[in-house]
RODO-2510 file (C-alpha; in nm, 4 decimals, decimal comma):
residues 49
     n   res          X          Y          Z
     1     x     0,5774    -1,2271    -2,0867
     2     x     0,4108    -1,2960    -1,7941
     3     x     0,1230    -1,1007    -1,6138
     4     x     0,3622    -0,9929    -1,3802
     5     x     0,6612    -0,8988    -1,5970
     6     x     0,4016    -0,6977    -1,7988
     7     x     0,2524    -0,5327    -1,4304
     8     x     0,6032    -0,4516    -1,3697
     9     x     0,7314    -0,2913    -1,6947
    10     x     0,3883    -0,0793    -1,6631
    11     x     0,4782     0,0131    -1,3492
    12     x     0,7787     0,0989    -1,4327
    13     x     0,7158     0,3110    -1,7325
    14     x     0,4571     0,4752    -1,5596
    15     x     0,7456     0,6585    -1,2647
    16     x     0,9767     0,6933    -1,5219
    17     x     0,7441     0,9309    -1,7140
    18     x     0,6216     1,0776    -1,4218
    19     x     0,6939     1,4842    -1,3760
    20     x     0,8172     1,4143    -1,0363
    21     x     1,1592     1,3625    -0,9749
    22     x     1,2589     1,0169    -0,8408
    23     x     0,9220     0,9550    -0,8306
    24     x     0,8924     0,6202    -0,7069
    25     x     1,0939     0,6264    -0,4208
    26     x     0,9332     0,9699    -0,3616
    27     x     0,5884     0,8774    -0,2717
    28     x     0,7343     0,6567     0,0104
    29     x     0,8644     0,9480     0,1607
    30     x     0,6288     1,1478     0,1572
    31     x     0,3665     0,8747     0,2973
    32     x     0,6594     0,8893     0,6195
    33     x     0,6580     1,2434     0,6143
    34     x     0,2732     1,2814     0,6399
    35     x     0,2733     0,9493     0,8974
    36     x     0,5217     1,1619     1,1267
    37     x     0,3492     1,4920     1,1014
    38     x     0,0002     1,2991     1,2164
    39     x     0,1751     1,1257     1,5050
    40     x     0,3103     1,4964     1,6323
    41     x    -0,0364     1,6352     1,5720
    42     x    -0,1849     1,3373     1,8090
    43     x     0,0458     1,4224     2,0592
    44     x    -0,0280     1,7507     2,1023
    45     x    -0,4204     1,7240     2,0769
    46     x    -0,3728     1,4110     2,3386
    47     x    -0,1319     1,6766     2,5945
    48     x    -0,3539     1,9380     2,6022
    49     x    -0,5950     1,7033     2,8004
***
C-alpha cells in the first residue's frame, strides 16, 4: 500500500467514526455557511459608512 492509499483509508476511517453525521461532506458546509455569514457581516459594517 502506498503512502497515499494508507493517507486515504486513515482519512477515511477517521469521518466514518466521527460522531457527526455525514461528517465529511459536513465540514464543507459549514466552512460555506460561516464564508456567507462573514461576507453579510462585511456588508453591513462597510454600509453603515
Amino acid at each position: 500500500m502506498t503512502q497515499t492509499a494508507a493517507a486515504l483509508e486513515a482519512y477515511n476511517a477517521y469521518w466514518a467514526n466521527s460522531i457527526i453525521p455525514h461528517g465529511n461532506v459536513l465540514w464543507m458546509v459549514f466552512i460555506i455557511v460561516l464564508a456567507v455569514i462573514a461576507l453579510w457581516q462585511a456588508r453591513t459594517f462597510v454600509s453603515k459608512f
